[in-house]
N, C-alpha and C positions, 0 to 999 in steps of 0.2 A: 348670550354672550358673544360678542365680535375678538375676534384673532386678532393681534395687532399686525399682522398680513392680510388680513383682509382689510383691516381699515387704512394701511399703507397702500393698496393699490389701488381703494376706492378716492383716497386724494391724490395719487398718480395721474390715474382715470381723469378726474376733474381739471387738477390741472394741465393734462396734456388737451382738454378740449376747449381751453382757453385759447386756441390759435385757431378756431376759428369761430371767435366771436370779438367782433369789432367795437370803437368805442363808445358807440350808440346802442350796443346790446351789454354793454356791461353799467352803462349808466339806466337802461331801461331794468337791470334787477337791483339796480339799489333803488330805482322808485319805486320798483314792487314790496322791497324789504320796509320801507317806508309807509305804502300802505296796508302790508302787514301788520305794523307797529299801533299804525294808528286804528286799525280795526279793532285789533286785539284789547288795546285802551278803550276804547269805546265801548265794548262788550263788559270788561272788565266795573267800569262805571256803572254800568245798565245792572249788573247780576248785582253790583252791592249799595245802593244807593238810587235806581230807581223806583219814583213812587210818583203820586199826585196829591194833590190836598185842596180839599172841594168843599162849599160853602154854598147854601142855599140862598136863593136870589127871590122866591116869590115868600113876601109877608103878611100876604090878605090873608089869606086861609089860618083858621084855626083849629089847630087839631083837638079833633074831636074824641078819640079812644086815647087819650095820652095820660103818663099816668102822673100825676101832680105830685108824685116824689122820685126820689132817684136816691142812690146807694148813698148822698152827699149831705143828704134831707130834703125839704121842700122846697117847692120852686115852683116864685110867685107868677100867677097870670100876668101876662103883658097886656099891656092897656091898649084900648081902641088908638085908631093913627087918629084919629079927629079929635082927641082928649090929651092934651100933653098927662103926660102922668106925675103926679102928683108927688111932691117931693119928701121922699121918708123923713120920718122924725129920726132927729140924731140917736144913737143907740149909746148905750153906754161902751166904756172903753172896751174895747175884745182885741184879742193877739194879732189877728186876720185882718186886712183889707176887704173891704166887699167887691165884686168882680163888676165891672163898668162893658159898654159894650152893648152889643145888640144881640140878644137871646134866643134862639134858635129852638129851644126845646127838646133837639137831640142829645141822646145821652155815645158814649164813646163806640159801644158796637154800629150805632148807628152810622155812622161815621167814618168807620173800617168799612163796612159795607159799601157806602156809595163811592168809596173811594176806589176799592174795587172794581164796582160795576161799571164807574167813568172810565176808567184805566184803561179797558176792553172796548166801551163805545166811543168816546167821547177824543179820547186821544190817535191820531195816525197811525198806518200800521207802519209807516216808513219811520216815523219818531222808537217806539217799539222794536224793526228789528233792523235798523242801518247797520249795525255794527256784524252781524252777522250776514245779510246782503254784501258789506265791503269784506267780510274775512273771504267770504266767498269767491270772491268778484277779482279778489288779488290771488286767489292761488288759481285761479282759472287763467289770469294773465301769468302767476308764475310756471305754469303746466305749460302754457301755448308757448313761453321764453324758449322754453330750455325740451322743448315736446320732442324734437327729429333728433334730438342728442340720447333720447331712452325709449324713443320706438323702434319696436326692435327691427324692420326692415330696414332702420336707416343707422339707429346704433351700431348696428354691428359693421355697417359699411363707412362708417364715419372713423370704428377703431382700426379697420382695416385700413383707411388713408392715411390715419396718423402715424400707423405703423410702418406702412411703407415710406412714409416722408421721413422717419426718423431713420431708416435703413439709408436710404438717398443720403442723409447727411452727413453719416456716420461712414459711408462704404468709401475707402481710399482711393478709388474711381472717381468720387465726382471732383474732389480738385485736381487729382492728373487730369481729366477731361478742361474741367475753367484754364488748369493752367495753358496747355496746350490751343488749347483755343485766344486765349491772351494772345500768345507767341504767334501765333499766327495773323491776328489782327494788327500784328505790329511789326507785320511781313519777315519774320521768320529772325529778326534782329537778337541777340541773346542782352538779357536786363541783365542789370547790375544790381547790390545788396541796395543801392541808395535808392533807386526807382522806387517809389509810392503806388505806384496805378497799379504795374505788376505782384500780385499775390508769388513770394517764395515758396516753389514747392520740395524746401528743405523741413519745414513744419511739419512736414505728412511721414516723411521718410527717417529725419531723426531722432536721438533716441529718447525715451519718457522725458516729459519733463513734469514737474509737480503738478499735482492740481490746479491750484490757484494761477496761474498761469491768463495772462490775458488772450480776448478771441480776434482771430483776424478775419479780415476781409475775402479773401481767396478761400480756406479751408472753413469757413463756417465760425460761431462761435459757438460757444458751452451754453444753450439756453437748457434752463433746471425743466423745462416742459418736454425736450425729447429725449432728458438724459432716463434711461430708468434707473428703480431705485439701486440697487445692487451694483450699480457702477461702482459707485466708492469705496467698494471693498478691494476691487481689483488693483493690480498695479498698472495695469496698460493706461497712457495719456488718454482723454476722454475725447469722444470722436469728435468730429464739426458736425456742428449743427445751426440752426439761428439766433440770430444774434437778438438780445434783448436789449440792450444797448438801444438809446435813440439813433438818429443815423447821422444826427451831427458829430456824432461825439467817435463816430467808425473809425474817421482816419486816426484821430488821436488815441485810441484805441490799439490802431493797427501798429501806428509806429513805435508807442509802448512794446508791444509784444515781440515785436522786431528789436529793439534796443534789449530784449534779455535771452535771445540767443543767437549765441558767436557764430562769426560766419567761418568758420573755422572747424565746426561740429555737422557740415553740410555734404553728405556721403556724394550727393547726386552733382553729376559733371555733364554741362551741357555739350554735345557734340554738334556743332550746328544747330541742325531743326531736330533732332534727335534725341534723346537722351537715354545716357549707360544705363542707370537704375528702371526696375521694372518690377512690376507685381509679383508677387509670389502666389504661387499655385490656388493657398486655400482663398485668395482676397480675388484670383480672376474667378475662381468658380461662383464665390458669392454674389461677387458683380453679375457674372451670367445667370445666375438665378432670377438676383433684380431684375434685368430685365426682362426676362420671362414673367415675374410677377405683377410687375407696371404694365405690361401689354393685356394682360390677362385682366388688369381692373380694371385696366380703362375700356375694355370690349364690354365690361359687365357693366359698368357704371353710364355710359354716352348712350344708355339704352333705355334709360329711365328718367323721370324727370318726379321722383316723390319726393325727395331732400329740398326742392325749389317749391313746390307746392305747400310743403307742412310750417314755412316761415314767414307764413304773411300772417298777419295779426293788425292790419289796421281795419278788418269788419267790427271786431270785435270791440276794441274802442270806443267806434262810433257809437259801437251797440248800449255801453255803459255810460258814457256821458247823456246820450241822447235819451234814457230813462231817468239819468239821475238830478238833472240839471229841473226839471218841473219841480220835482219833491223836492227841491229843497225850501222853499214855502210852506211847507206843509207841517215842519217842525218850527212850534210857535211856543211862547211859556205860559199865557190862558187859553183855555178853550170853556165854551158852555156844553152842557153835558143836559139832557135832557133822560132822564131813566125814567123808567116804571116803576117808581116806586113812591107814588104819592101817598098810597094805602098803608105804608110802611113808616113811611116819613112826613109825611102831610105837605111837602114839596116836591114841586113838579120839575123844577130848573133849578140847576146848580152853576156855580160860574170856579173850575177847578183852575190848578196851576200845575204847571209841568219842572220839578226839581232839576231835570238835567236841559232843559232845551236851550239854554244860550251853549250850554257846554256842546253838546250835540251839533250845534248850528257851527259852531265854531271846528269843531272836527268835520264835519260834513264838508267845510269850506276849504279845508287843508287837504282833506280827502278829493275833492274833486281837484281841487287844482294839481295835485300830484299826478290824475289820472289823465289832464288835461294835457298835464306838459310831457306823459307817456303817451298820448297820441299824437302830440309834437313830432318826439321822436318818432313815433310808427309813420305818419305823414312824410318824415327825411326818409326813414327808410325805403318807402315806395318807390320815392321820387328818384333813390340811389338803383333801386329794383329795374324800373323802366327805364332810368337814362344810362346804364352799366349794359346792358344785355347778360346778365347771369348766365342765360344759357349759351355763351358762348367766350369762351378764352382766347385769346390771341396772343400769341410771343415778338409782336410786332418791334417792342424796346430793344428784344435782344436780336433782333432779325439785323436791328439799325444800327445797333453794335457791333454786328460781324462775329458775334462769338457762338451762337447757334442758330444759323440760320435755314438748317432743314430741320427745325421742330415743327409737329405739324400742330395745330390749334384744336381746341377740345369744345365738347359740347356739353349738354345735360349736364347731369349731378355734378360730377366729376371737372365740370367749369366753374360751376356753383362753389364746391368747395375750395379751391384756387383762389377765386373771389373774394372767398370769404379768407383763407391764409393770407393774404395781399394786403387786409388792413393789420393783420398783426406783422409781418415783414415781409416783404416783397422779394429778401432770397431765395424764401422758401420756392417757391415756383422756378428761379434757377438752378439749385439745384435737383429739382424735380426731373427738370427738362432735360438734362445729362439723360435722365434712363429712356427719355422720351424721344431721343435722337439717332435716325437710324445711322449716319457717320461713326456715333460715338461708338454705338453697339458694333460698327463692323472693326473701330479699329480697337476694341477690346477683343474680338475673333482674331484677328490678325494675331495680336501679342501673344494670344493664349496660342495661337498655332507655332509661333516662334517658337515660343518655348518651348512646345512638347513635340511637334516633328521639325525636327533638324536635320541638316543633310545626314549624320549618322545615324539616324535612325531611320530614313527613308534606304540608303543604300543597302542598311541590312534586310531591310523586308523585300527587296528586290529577288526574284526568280530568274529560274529561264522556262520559257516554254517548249513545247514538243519539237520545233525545229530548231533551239537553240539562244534562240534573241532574248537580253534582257527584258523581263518585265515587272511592270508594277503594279499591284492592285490596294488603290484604296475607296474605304467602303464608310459611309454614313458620317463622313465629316462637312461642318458646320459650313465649313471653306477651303478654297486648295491653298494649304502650305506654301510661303513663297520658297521654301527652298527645296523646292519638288523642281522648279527651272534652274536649277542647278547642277541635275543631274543631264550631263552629255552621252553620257552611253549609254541611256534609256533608249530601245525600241518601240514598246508596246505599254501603252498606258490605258489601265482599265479603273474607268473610276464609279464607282455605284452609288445610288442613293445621295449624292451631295447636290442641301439644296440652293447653294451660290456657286455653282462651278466656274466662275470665269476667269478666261484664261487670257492674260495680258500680253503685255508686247515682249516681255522677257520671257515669253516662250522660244523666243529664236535661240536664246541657249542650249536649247534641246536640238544639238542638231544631229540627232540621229533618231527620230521621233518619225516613226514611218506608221505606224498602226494604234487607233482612240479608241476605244470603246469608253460608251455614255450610255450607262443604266439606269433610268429615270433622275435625271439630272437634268437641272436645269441653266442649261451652259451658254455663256453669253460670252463675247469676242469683244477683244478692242480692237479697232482694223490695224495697230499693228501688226499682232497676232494671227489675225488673218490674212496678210500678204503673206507671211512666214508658212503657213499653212495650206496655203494655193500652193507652195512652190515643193511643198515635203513629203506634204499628208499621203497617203495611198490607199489606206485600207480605216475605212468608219464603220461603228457599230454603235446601230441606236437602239433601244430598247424603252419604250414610253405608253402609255396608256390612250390617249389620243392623239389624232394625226395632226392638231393644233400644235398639240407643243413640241412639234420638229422647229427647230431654231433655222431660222430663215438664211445664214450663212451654210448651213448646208450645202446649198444648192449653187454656190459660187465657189468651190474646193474644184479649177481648174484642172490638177493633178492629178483626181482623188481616179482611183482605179477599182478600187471595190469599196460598195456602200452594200449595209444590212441594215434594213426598216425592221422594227418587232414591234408590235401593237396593234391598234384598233384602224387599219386604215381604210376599212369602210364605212357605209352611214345607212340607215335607215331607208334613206330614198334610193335605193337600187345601183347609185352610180359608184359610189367610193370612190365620191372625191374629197379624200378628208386633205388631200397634200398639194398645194396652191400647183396651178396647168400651166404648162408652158414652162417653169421652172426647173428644167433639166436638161433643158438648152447648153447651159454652159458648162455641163458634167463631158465637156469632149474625150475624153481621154476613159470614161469610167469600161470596166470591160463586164465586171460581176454584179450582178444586182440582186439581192436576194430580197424578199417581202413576206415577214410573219405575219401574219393579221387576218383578216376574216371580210375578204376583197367577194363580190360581186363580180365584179369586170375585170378583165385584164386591162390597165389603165393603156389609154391610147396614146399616150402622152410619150409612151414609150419608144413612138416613132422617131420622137427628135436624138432618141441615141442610136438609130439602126445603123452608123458609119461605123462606132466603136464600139458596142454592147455585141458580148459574145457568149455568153453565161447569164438565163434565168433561173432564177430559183422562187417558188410559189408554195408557200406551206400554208395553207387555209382554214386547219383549226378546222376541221369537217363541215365547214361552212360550203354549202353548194356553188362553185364558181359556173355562172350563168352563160357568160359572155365573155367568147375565149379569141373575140374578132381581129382583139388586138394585135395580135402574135402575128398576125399576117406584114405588119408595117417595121418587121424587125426579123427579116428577113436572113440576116446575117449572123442570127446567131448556130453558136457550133453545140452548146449542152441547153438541156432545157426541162426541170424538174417543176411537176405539176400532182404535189404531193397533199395529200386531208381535203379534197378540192369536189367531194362526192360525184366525180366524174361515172357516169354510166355507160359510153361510148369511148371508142377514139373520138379525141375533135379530130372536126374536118381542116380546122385551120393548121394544121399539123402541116398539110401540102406545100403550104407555101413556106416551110424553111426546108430550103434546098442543103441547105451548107450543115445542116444538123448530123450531131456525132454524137451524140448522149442524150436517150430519150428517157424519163424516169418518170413512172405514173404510179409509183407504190400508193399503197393504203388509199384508192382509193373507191368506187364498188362497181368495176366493171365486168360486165358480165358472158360478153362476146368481142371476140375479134375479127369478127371480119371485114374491118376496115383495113386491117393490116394491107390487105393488097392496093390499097394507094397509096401507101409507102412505099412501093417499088418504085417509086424515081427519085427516093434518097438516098444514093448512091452512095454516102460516106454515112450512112447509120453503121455504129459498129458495137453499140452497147445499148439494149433493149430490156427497161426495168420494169416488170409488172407486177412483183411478188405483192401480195397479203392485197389481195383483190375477190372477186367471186366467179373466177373464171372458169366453165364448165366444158370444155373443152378447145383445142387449138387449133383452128384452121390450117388449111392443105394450104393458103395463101402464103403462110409463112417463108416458103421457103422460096419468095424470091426477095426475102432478105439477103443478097447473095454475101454481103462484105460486113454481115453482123460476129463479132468477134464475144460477147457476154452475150446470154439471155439469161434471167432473172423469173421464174415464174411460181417460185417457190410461196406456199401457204395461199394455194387455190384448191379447186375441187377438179384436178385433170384426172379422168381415168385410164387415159391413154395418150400414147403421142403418134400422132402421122408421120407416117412415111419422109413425108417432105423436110421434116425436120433434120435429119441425119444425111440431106444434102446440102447441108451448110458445110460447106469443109474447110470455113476457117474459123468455126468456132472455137474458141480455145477455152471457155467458162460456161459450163452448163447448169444453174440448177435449181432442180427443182424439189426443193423439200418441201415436207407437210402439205403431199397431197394427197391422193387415194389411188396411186399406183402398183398394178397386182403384179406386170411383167414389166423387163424392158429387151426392146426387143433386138434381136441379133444384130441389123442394121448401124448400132451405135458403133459398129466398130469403123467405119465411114469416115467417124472425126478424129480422123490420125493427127491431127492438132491440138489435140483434147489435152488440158494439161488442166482442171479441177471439175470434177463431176462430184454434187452434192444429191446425193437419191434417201438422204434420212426422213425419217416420218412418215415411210410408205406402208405398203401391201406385200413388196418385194418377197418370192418364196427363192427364187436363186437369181444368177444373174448369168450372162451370156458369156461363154468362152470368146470370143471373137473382144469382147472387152477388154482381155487381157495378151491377147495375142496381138490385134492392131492398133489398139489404144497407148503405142509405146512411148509418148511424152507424158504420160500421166504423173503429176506430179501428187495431188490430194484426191482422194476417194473418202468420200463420208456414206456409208450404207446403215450408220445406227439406227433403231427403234425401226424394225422391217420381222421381218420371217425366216429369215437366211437360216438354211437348214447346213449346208456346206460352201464352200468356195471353189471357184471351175479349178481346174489346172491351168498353169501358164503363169502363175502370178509371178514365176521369176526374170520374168521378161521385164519385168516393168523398173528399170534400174533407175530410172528419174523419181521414183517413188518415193519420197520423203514423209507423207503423213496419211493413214488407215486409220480409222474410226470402224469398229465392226462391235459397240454395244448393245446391250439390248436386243439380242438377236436368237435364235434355237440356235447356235453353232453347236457343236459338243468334240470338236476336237480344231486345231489350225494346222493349217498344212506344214507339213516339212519345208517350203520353199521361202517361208517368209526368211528363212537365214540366207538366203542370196539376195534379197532387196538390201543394199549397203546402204539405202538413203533412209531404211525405218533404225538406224541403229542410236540405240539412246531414247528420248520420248518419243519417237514416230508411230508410234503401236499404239491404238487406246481401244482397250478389250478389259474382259472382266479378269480378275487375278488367278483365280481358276483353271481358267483355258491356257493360261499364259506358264503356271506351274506345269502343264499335260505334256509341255513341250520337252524336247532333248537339252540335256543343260548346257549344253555349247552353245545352243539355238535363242534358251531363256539369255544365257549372260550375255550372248550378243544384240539380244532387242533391249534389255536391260540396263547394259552397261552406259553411263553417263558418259559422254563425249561433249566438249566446248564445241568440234568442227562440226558436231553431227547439229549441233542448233544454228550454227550460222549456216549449214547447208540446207536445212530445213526452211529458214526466214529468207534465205534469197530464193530457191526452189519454189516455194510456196509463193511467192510475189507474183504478181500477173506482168504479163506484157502492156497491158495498155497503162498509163502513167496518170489516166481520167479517174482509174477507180483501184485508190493506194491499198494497200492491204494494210491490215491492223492485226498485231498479235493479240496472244491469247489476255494478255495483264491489259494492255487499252482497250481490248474489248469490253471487260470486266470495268474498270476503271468506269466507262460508258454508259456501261447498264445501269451501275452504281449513281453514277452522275445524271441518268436518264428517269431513275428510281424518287431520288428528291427532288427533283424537279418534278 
């Protein structure tokens, strides 16, 4: 038993795949249903009414075993042929006629029998089974009709087209799209209710009208093939779709429907080339689905070509005619019959007749000619096959129209189907092409971005950053908001992941727009926008996957002062040259270059900024940087960070930057310094970073570092330090944690400069009185995770003292003195809670006591002198680590 849901969608089904079968394929199944008809009668005839009827032809022979009576009585010998026979004497009267004719001698079994036997030999096997050959023969031509419409690789993608076509016609997008495209072919003029050619798109926007309702021209009409069934339940007006309608009949049609709603009832007001009314939220997201789902079939469809292959049927034809058309001579209404069975019958030859064969002949002749003028049709279709190109669509009509003219043209299946839509109505393919048009799709992006980021919502999600400047961060949208160039007191614009980021000429609005950052985006300039940008920009931050997709505008930002590369900008061939040469030529002004990426060479390219480049930065992602030649042709630089770079040595090309003031070689695995001593004629080195290296102890060279102010050597394996070190007398930041330090030696008291000595993560079992005695700028001391059994005396000397770290240590008592450092009062102290109870409680409440001046004495105290390397509290440390952590 069938549901009558299921047998509603199986004539839905049907009817909706009437649009794509043209008039030559609907006339080719009524000739099928025709030779259906006529099979099915012919079979019919054969099962009830075929027979033969046979009659012996040879009269010489007299049968010899015959039996001279029969169930009827006797029955006389027949007389010699050479002796007329002799005329009976009249009989007296009887009831009965006596039977005339020529005598045979057989009785009626005999006679069932050869009729039989003839049936089988004597008659065609084409006379016998035509009728079953044509029932055959028509449902093989009606399989191969209607074959790609229920196999299943092509069914399912055929209900897939029809579905999406019916979205297309139905989604309130495609006539905003036609209309708008109108308006523009008619160079931007506003129509009147009276214009005819212009489609109103007051149809779309106002409100239900009944059913019955005629279709117009611009929104589609009501065809019953894309409506589904359960519309009519609804109250919503029923969507546009194609029109069924012939196409003479469209205007007068059109203007019908126009003549039964008032112009008066029409919400939408045209503003210019503009218009007030706009999509509503759920009709833009459906629209952006659509075309997410038309991109997606037609990648899948222009890929295959089995829906073009499964519709050719003129082999087949040929194939039927070209057997059928011999046989049909072969159905005759005598034939002689020649059996085996003289011993049975005492004749050798029979001359039989065939009951159905004029009828036969005559169906046979209706049948071929049906099949004849179904190769007719198969022949036009060929000829529509090769002179059409199936496999290929082109929107050439609407190109010449001016109403969509960047659709691009389709192939395979997916042209094939078109094709075939085209003989059933040729809108259908316009409004297809709306979801097919990459304009339409950007200015349905556009609208949707109007709508949902506004300038009030952009101003709200505005920050500030660490120095203060507005900023904005937007992340993983489609496209940038035009009212993002609205914002003038923007500083800092960080945009991520957006994959059309272009940025037009009403970027000049932004005029306080000094720092971009582009995190895999793909950002493209109108050269307005880019004079604006030469004149403003200062600070760009790229972050991308290859060194291809740095956007070639880059590299002409006149202004730009600091640029950050993040990505792959090496390559396989040794050189890394992923980023076009000679192109930073016109960066005259830039001063900061930084480069994330997994570089081979130091690019030499870098020579054309050695006028105005003062700041490298090299983060290498533990890629071994080979070739450090570069650095020699930029001369001029004052900091220079050569950081993940597997460096094993000092480079030698270090010599040639004279003017260098910031040398940082962290994390990377070197293992000796004794190159250090040709750095004695870098006169203005004053901050030496070598920490979390494998450095096994520190040359005596060291110390004609004379004007180094930081050294940095912390998370190596030093087990001691020379002498020569503690002739530095302007160092003011020493340190070296996380190493394997067992003393330190009396001499530090030397750096009467000394204002932070970090000695955590040692060997340390006590530490030098002279530390505390002449170390009197000391601002920070960290001796955590060490041995410290006690602390020298002196420690009240040290009144710059603002912050002691002493955890993790054997202390078991702290001195009475720590209550004359005025700079540990409040959090300056960090020890364990124990030690800190041990203490006098004038002594606890005064390291205890919370003070506002005692933290801002702390944050200035603790701040270094040189302005190269800022200090960072304890919360942006953390913050750091935290941010260091996801990442």
């Amino acid at each position: 038993m069938f549901s009558l849901s299921e047998l509603a969608s199986l004539s839905e089904r049907q009817g909706s795949s009437k649009l794509l079968k043209p008039w030559w394929e609907v006339f080719m199944e009524y000739l099928v249903v025709l030779m259906l008809m006529v099979s099915v009668l012919s079979g019919t005839l054969l099962l009830s009414r075929d027979r033969v009827v046979c009659l012996p032809l040879d009269l010489t022979t007299t049968p010899t075993n015959q039996n001279t009576s029969s169930s009827s009585g006797a029955v006389p010998q027949p007389h010699p042929p050479n002796r007329p026979p002799t005329k009976p004497s009249p009989l007296p009267a009887s009831p009965w006629t006596p039977a005339r004719g020529r005598r045979t001698h057989l009785d009626y079994q005999q006679y069932v029998y050869i009729s039989q036997v003839c049936y089988h030999e004597a008659l065609p096997w084409y006379s016998r089974f035509f009728p079953y050959v044509a029932l055959l023969q028509s449902l093989v031509l009606l399989a191969s009709g209607c074959f790609w419409f229920h196999f299943p690789l092509t069914s399912a993608r055929i209900e897939h087209f029809l579905t999406i076509l019916a979205k297309c016609c139905e989604s309130p997008w495609t006539s905003r799209a036609l209309s708008h495209a109108a308006r523009q072919e008619e160079g931007g003029e506003e129509t009147g209710p009276q214009d005819l050619q212009t489609p109103p798109p007051t149809l779309l926007f106002s409100p239900p009208v009944p059913r019955n309702r005629q279709s117009s021209l611009d929104s589609g009409t009501d065809s019953p093939l894309l409506v589904r069934s359960d519309s009519t339940s609804t109250a919503a007006p029923p969507s546009p779709c194609p029109s069924t309608l012939s196409r003479t009949s469209s205007l007068s049609t059109m203007s019908l429907s126009r003549a039964h709603v008032p112009a008066s009832k029409s919400p939408v007001v045209l503003d210019g080339s503009r218009r007030v009314a706009s999509l509503d939220r759920s009709d833009g997201e459906q629209a952006r689905a659509l075309f997410e789902r038309v991109r997606r079939f037609r990648s899948h469809c222009e890929n295959s070509e089995v829906i073009y292959k499964t519709a050719f049927k003129v082999l087949l034809v040929v194939l039927i005619v070209g057997y059928t058309t011999p046989l049909m001579s072969s159905i005759s209404f005598t034939h002689t019959c020649l059996p085996q069975a003289h011993a049975l019958t005492g004749y050798s030859a029979f001359e039989c007749t065939h009951a159905l064969a004029s009828v036969l002949h005559k169906l046979l002749l209706a049948y071929v000619s049906l099949v004849g003028l179904f190769g007719l049709l198969s022949i036009y279709t060929l000829s529509w096959i090769l002179h059409s190109s199936l496999r290929q669509y082109s929107f050439n009509k609407l190109r010449e129209l001016g109403s969509m003219r960047d659709v691009p043209d389709l192939c395979n299946d997916l042209a094939f189907l078109l094709h075939m839509a085209d003989q059933y109505d040729p809108l259908l393919a316009q409004r297809l092409s709306v979801f097919l048009s990459p304009v339409s799709e950007t200015r349905l992006l556009e609208e949707s971005l109007e709508r949902r980021w506004g300038a009030e919502r952009l101003r709200s999600m505005t920050t500030v950053d660490p120095e203060g400047r507005p900023l904005l961060q937007l992340v993983a949208l489609p496209r940038l908001p035009p009212a993002l160039f609205t914002l003038s007191q923007l500083v800092v614009l960080k945009l991520e992941l957006i994959s059309d980021a272009k940025l037009p000429a009403q970027v000049a609005n932004m005029t306080s727009l000094r720092e971009l950052h582009l995190y895999h985006c793909t950002a493209a300039m109108q050269p307005g926008a880019l004079v604006v940008l030469q004149e403003r920009l200062e600070a760009l931050h790229l972050t991308f996957t290859q060194a291809a997709e740095i956007p070639g505008w880059v590299y002409s930002l006149r202004g730009l002062q600091e640029l950050h590369l993040s990505g792959r900008l090496g390559c396989e061939g040794g050189v890394g040259r992923g980023w076009a040469l000679g192109s930073l030529r016109q960066l005259r002004h830039l001063r900061v270059l930084v480069l994330r990426g997994m570089l081979q060479r130091v690019p030499g390219e870098l020579g054309e900024l050695a006028g105005s480049l003062v700041r490298l930065e090299i983060h290498n992602e533990g890629s071994r940087l080979l070739v450090l030649t570069g650095l020699r042709r930029v001369a001029g630089l004052t900091e220079l960070q050569l950081q993940d770079c597997h460096l094993e040595r000092l480079p030698s090309a270090l010599l040639a930057l004279t003017s260098l003031r910031t040398l940082d070689l962290q994390h990377n695995s070197l293992r000796t310094l004794e190159e250090l001593l040709g750095l004695a004629h870098l006169r203005r080195l004053s901050c030496l970073r070598l920490a979390h290296n494998r450095v096994l102890a520190l040359p005596a060279s060291v110390g004609v570092l004379r004007a180094l102010e930081l050294l940095d050597l912390g998370y190596n394996q030093l087990q001691s330090l020379p002498p020569a070190l503690f002739t530095l007398h302007h160092i003011r930041r020493l340190l070296l944690a996380g190493n394997l330090l067992d003393e330190l030696s009396t001499e530090v008291g030397a750096l009467t400069f000394l204002t932070e000595l970090d000695l955590s993560g040692n060997r340390l079992e006590s530490l030098p009185p002279e530390l505390f005695s002449r170390c009197l700028e000391l601002r920070s001391l960290n001796v955590s995770h060490n041995s410290l059994g006690s602390l020298p005396p002196g420690l009240s000397n040290l009144s710059h003292l603002s912050r002691l770290d002493l955890r993790n240590n054997s202390l078991e008592e702290l001195p009475m003195e720590l209550g004359c450092c005025s700079g540990l009062h409040g959090e300056g102290l960090l020890v364990e809670d124990w030690l800190l109870h041990a203490l006098p409680r004038h002594v606890k409440e005064f390291l205890t006591q919370p003070g506002s001046h005692t933290g801002k004495s702390l944050e200035s105290h603790s701040r270094p002198d040189s302005d190269s390397f800022p200090y960072f509290s304890a919360t942006q440390w953390s913050f750091s680590s935290a941010l260091e952590s996801r990442i």
